[in-house]
C-alpha positions in Angstrom: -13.0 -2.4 -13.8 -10.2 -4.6 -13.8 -7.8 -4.3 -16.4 -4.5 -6.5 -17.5 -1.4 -4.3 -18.5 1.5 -6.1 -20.3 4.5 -5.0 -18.6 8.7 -6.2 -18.3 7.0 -8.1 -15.3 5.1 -9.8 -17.2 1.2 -9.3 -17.3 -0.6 -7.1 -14.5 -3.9 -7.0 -13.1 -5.2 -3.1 -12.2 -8.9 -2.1 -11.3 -8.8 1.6 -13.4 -12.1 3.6 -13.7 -14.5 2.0 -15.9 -15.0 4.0 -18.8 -12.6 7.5 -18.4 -9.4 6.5 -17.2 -6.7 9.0 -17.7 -9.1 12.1 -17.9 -8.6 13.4 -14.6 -6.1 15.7 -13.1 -4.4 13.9 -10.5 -3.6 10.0 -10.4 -3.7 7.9 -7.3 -2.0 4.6 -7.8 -2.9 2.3 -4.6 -0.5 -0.5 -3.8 -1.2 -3.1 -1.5 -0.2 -5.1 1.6 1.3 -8.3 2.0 -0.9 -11.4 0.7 -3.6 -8.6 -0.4 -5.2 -7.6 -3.8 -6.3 -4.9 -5.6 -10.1 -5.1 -3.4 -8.7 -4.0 -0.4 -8.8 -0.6 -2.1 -12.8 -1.5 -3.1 -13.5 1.7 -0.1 -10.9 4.2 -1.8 -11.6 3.5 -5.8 -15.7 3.3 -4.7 -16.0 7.0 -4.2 -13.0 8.5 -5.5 -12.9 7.5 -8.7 -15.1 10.3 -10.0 -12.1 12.7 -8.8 -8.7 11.1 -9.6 -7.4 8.4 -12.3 -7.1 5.2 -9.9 -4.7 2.4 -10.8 -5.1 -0.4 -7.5 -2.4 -2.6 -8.6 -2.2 -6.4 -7.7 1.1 -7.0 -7.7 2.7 -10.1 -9.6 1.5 -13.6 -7.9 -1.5 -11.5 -6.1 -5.0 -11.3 -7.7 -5.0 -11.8 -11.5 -1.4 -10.6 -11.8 0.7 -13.1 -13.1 4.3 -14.5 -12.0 6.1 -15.0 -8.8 6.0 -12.8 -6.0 9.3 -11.2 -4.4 11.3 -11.4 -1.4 12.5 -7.8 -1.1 11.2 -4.4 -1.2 13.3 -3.1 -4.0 12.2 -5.9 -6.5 8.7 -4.8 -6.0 10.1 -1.2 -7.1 11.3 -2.3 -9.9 8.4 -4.1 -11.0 6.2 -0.7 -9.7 8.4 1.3 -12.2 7.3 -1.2 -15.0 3.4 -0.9 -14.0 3.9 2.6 -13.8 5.4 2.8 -17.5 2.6 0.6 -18.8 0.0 2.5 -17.1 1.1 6.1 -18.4 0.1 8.0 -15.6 1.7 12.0 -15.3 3.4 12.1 -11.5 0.9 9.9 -9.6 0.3 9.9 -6.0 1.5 6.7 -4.8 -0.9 5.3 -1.7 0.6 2.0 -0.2 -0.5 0.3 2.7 2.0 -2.0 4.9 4.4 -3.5 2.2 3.0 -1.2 -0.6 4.1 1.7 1.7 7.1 0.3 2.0 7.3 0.3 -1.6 5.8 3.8 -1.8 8.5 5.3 -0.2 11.3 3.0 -1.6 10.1 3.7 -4.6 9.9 7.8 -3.7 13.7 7.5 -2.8 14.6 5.6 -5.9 12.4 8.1 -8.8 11.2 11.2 -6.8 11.1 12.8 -10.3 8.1 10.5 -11.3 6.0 11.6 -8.7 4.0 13.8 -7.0 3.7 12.5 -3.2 3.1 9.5 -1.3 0.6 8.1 1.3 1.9 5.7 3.8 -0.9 3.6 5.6 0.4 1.5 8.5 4.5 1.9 7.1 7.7 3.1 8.4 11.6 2.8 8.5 11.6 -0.6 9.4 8.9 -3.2 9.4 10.1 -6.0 11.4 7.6 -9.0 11.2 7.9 -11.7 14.6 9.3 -14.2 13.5 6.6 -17.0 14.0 4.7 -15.4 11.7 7.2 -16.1 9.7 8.5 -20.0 10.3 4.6 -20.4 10.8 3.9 -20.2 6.8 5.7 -22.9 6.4 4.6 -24.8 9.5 1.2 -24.1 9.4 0.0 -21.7 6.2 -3.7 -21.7 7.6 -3.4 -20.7 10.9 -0.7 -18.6 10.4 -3.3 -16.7 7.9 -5.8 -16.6 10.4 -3.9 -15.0 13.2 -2.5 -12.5 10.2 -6.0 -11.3 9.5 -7.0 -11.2 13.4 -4.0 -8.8 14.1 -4.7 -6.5 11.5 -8.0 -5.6 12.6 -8.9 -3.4 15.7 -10.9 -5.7 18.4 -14.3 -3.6 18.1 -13.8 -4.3 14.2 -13.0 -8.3 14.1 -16.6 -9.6 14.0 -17.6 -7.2 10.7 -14.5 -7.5 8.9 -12.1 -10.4 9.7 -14.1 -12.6 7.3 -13.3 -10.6 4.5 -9.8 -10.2 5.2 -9.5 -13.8 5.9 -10.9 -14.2 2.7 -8.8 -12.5 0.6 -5.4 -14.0 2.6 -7.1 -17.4 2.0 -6.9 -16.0 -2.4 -2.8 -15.9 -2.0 -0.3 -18.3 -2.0 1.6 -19.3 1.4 4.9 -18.7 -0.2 3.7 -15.4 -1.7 2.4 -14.1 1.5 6.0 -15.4 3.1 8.0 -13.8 0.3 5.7 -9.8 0.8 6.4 -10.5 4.8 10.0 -11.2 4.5 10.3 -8.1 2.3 9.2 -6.2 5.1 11.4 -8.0 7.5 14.3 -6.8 5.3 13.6 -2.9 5.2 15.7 -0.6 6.2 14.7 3.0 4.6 16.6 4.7 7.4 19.5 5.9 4.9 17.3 6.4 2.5 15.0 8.8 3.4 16.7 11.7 2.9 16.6 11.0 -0.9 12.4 11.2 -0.8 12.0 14.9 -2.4 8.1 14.4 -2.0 5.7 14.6 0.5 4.3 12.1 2.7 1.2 11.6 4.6 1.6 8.7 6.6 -1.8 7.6 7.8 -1.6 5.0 10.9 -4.3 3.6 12.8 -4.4 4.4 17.0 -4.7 0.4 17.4 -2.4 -1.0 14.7 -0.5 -3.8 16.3 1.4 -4.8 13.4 2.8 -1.8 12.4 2.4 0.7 15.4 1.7 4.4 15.4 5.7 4.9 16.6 6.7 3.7 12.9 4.7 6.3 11.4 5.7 8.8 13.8 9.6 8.0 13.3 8.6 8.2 9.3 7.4 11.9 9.7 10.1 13.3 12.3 12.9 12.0 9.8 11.2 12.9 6.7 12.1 16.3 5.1 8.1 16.8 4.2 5.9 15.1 6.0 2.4 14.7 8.0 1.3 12.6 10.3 -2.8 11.1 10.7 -3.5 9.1 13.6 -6.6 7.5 13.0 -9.0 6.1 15.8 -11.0 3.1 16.3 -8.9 1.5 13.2 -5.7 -1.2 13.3 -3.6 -1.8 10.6 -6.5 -1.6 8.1 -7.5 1.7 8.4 -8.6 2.3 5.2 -11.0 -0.4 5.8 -11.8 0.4 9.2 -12.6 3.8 8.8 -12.3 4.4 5.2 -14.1 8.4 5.3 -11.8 9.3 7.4 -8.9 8.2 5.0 -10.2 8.9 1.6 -10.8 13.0 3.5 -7.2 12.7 4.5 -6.4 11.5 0.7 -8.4 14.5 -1.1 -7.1 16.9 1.1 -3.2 16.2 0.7 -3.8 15.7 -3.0 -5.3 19.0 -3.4 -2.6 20.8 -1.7 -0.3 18.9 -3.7 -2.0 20.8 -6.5 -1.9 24.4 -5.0 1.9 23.3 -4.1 3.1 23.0 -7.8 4.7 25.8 -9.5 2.5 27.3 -12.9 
């Protein structure tokens, strides 16, 4: 169910589990990708909500969630560290896709302390975004979107779920979706890294053209802890392409997260 949390950022939209939040063991807080809400998770919190406490954020300016959005990765931190205080969650597993990766892992190197591991879906290093994509919401917000949702969908996957995803950039403001891009633009977590005390799955589909399988592969050979998934027949939705596949991957580093900790 969807749930507002009043926070230093002001009020925040979550989908939690309906009727037991906070009884379970582990916590998976999902973050999401530029321009996207909290339902791009619907595949993860649909069957793995019986298993973990699941917070899928909308960040401020996205779904429900109120105020502006930000132009940089480490103002989304800092408004992740507020959610996170509101929410009350023991060392969560953070899952972020695209920007919410980036802020994942920001986020990791900023308060390893509060957490327990991260999962990186379509992130990296660096996230450059072309640059038309960029002087295109302004110039033309619509089919700016609509080339945004084509590229982040495999080919074989486009005529099932591009209206969906169209959809849901359609729900976000132009200068929202320009502000998450141009936070992704900006990140550089190369000198960062080494402060991430976690570990990482980073999760990257085989046909992901907006944040190829190199960025996650640079991710896990620079990381001090970290594994790599490759996941086929998916672009940079894999979640939603080929969401079994990633919700396995998901149960299987949380629970060796769990035989990791000391007793």
């Amino acid at each position: 169910m969807l749930k507002d949390f009043s926070t230093k950022s002001g009020r925040i939209s979550c989908w939690i589990n309906p009727h037991d939040f906070g009884a379970r063991g582990q916590s998976l807080v999902l973050i999401p990708g530029s321009g996207s809400n909290s339902s791009v998770w619907s595949r993860q919190y649909a069957k793995l909500h019986g298993r973990f406490n699941i917070a899928a954020v909308n960040l401020p300016g996205h779904g429900r969630s109120r105020g502006p959005g930000a132009a940089s990765v480490f103002d989304y931190v800092l408004c992740l560290e507020n959610i996170l205080g509101a929410l009350e969650l023991e060392k969560p597993v953070l899952v972020g896709h695209s920007l919410g990766a980036a802020i994942a892992l920001l986020f990791a190197a900023t308060c390893p302390e509060a957490l327990s591991g991260v999962v990186s879906i379509g992130g990296g290093l660096k996230m450059p975004v072309n640059p038309m994509i960029l002087e295109g919401l302004s110039a033309n917000p619509s089919g700016t979107k609509e080339l945004i949702a084509k590229f982040s969908i495999a080919p074989a996957n486009r005529p099932k779920m591009l209206p969906a995803i169209q959809k849901s950039l359609d729900q976000v403001a132009a200068d929202v979706l320009l502000g998450d891009l141009t936070a992704c633009s900006r990140l550089d977590l190369r000198g960062r890294l080494g402060a991430i005390r976690v570990p990482i799955l980073a999760v990257c589909g085989a046909e992901d053209k907006m944040t190829p399988v190199a960025s996650s592969q640079d991710l896990v050979a620079n990381a001090a802890d970290a594994e790599l998934l490759v996941v086929e027949n998916a672009g940079h939705m894999a979640m939603i392409e080929e969401p079994a596949i990633v919700n396995k991957a998901i149960c299987a580093f949380a629970a060796k997260l769990i035989k990791e900790t000391p007793s």
